[in-house]
C-alpha positions in Angstrom: 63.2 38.6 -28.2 59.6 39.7 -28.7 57.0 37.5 -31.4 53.8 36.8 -31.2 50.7 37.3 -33.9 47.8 39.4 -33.1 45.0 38.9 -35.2 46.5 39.5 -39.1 49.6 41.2 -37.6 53.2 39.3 -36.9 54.5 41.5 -33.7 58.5 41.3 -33.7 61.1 43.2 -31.9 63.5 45.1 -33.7 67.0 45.7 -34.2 69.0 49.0 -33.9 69.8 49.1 -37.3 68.7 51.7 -40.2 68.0 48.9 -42.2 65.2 47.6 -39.7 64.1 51.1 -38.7 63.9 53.4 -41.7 60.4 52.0 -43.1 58.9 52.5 -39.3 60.8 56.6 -39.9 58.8 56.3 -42.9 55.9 55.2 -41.6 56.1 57.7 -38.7 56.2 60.7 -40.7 52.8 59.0 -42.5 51.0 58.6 -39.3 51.4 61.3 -36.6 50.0 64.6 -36.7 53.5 66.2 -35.8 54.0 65.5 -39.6 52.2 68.8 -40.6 55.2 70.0 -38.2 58.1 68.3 -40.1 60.6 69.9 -42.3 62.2 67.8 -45.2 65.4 68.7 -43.5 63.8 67.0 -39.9 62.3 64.0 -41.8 65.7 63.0 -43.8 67.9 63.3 -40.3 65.0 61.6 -38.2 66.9 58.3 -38.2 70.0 59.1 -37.4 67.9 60.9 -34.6 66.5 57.5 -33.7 70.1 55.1 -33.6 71.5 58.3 -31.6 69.1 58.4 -29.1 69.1 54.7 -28.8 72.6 53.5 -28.9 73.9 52.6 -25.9 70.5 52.3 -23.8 68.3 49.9 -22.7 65.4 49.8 -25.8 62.5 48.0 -26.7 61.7 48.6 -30.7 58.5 46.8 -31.7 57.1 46.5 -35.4 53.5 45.3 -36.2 53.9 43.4 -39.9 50.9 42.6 -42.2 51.9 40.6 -45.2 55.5 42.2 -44.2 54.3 45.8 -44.8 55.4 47.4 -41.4 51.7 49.5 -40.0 52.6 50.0 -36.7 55.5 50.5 -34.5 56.5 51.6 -30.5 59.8 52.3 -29.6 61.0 53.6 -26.1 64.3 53.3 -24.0 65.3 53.9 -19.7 66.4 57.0 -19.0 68.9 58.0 -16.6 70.9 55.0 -14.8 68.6 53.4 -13.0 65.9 50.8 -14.0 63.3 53.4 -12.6 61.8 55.1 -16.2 61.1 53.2 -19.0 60.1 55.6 -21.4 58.0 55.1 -24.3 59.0 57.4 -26.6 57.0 57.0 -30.6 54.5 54.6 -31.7 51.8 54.9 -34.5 49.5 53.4 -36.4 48.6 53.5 -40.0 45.1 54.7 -40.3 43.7 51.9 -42.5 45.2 49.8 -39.4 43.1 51.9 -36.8 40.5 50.9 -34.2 41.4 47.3 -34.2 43.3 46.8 -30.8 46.7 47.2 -32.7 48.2 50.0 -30.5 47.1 48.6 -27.3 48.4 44.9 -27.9 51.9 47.0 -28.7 51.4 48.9 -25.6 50.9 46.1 -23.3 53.7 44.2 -24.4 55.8 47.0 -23.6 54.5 47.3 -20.5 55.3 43.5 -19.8 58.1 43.8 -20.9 60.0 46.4 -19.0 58.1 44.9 -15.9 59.6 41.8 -16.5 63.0 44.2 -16.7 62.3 45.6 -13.1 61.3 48.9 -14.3 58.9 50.9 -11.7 57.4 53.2 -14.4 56.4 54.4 -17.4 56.5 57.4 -18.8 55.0 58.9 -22.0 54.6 62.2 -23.8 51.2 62.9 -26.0 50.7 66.1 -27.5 47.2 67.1 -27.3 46.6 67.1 -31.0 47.0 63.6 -30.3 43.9 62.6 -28.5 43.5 58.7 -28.9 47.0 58.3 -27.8 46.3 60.1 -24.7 43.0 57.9 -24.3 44.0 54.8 -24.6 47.1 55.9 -22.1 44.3 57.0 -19.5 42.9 53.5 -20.6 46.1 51.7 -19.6 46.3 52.9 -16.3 48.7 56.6 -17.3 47.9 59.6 -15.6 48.9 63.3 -16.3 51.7 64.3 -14.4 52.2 67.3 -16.2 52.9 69.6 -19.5 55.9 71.0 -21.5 55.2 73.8 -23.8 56.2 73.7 -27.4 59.0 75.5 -29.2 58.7 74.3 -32.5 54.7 73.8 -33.2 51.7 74.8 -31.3 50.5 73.1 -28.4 51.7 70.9 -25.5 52.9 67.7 -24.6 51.6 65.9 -21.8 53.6 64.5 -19.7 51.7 61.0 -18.4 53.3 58.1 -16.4 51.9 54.5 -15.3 53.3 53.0 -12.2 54.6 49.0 -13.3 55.4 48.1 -9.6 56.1 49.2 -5.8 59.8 50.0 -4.9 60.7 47.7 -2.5 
């Protein structure tokens, strides 16, 4: 079970329950610019978007706390049934919690810990409206391995992965 402290912040893995994720739904719709994007019809079934997608697969959900106010979070889960792709799937920052290392100390643990987990990648989707995320992936080592149009907003996702370790 992940906890540590960064700075201000108390760092805790989550549990898949609504309880624990609905103020990090809340917080995501906040955050992201894919929020100009969201319907109230998309925002109220978000979570039970979430606990679907999750349930049943391997997942990491981490929440950054200050003075237990959630301002960050990173979630992501394997795809497929292998330990190959770990991928990391939301993650956000509030703004008045910006620039001060919060969304790379969540990154890097998740990176430990699906290393530790045997996993050979990562993978990651930014949109390019999105372009600190996709620095500080380029930062961590990601590279773009491609793009998927969108449907429902304009734009595209890029497609970046980060090798963890060598198959053997």
């Amino acid at each position: 079970m992940v906890e540590q402290h960064y700075e201000d912040y108390r760092i805790q893995e989550l549990a898949l329950t609504a309880q624990d994720l609905a103020p990090l739904v809340a917080l995501h719709h906040e955050v992201l610019p894919s929020r100009l994007y969201a319907t109230d019809e998309k925002r109220k079934a978000f979570l039970d978007e979430i606990l679907g997608a999750l349930n049943g697969r391997e997942h990491l959900i981490l929440g950054a706390y200050i003075g237990g106010v959630p301002v960050a979070y990173k979630l992501g889960y394997r795809t497929g049934n292998r330990r190959e792709c770990f991928y990391s799937w939301l993650g956000g920052v509030h703004p008045n919690h910006r620039r001060k290392g919060l969304a790379r100390v969540l990154t890097r643990i998740q990176h430990t810990w699906a290393a530790e987990r045997g996993f050979t990648y990562m993978e990651t989707h930014t949109w390019g409206d999105n372009p600190g995320m996709m620095i500080l992936n380029l930062q961590e080592g990601f590279v773009a391995a491609g793009a998927l149009s969108a449907v429902d907003r304009p734009g595209a996702r890029i497609i970046m992965r980060k090798l963890l370790r060598r198959n053997e």
